[in-house]
C-alpha positions, -999 to +999 in steps of 0.1 A: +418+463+598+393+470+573+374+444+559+368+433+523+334+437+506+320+404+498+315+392+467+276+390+454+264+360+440+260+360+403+223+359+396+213+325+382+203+331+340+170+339+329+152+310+310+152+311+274+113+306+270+112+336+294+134+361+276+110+373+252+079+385+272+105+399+296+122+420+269+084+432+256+077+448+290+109+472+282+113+471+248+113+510+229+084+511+206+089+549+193+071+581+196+049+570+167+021+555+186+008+542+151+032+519+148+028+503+184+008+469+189-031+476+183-036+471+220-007+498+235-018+523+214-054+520+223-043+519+258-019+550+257-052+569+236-076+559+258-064+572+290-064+609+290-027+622+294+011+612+289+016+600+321-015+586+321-013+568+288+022+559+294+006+539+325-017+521+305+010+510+282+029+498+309+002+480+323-007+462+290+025+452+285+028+438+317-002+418+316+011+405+283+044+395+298+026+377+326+005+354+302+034+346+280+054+336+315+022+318+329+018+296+294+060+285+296+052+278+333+022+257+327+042+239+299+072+231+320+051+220+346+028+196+327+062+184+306+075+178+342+042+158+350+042+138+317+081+126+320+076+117+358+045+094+346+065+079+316+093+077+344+068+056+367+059+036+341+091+024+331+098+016+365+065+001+373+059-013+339+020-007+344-001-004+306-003+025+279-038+023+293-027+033+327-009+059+314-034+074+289-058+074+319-033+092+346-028+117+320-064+121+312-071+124+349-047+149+353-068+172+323-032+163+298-043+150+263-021+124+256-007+145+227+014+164+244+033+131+256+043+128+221+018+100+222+018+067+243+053+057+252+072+022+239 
């Protein structure tokens, strides 16, 4: 008896916010290296051949996708922080005061809570 290949797992969906600098990293630029970002091309001139170049490209564009990803990260994680403190206070019912200081402790201006919460 021969036995049936198992089904993989459908990969879970990229995040939206990560999309974008994902798609950079492969995304066809040309053969006109004057029309490429500022950075690639100086990248691809400034390293000697095509492989080389071609290297540095992908290296720049790599570094670019990692910042975008790092800024959504940081984002979702201090959104996360702020919505578990306006969680607590609700709970808790401690002061905008508390909350303004929790989130100044934690290096978060209170602007990006959208303000003190009600």
């Amino acid at each position: 008896m021969v036995a049936m290949p198992k089904k993989k797992k459908t990969p879970a969906p990229v995040r939206a916010e990560l999309l974008a600098p994902l798609t950079e990293i492969v995304r066809d630029r040309g053969l006109d290296v004057r029309h490429w970002p500022a950075d690639e091309a100086a990248a691809y001139r400034d390293n000697g051949g095509f492989l080389e170049g071609r290297e540095a490209v992908n290296q720049v564009r790599i570094a670019k996708a990692a910042a975008a990803i790092e800024e959504v990260i940081r984002t979702i994680i201090q959104e996360a922080y702020i919505d578990g403190v306006r969680d607590a206070q609700v709970m808790t019912d401690f002061t905008d005061e508390t909350f303004k200081s929790i989130l100044y402790r934690a290096g978060y201006p209170v602007e990006a809570a959208g303000g003190v919460p009600k």
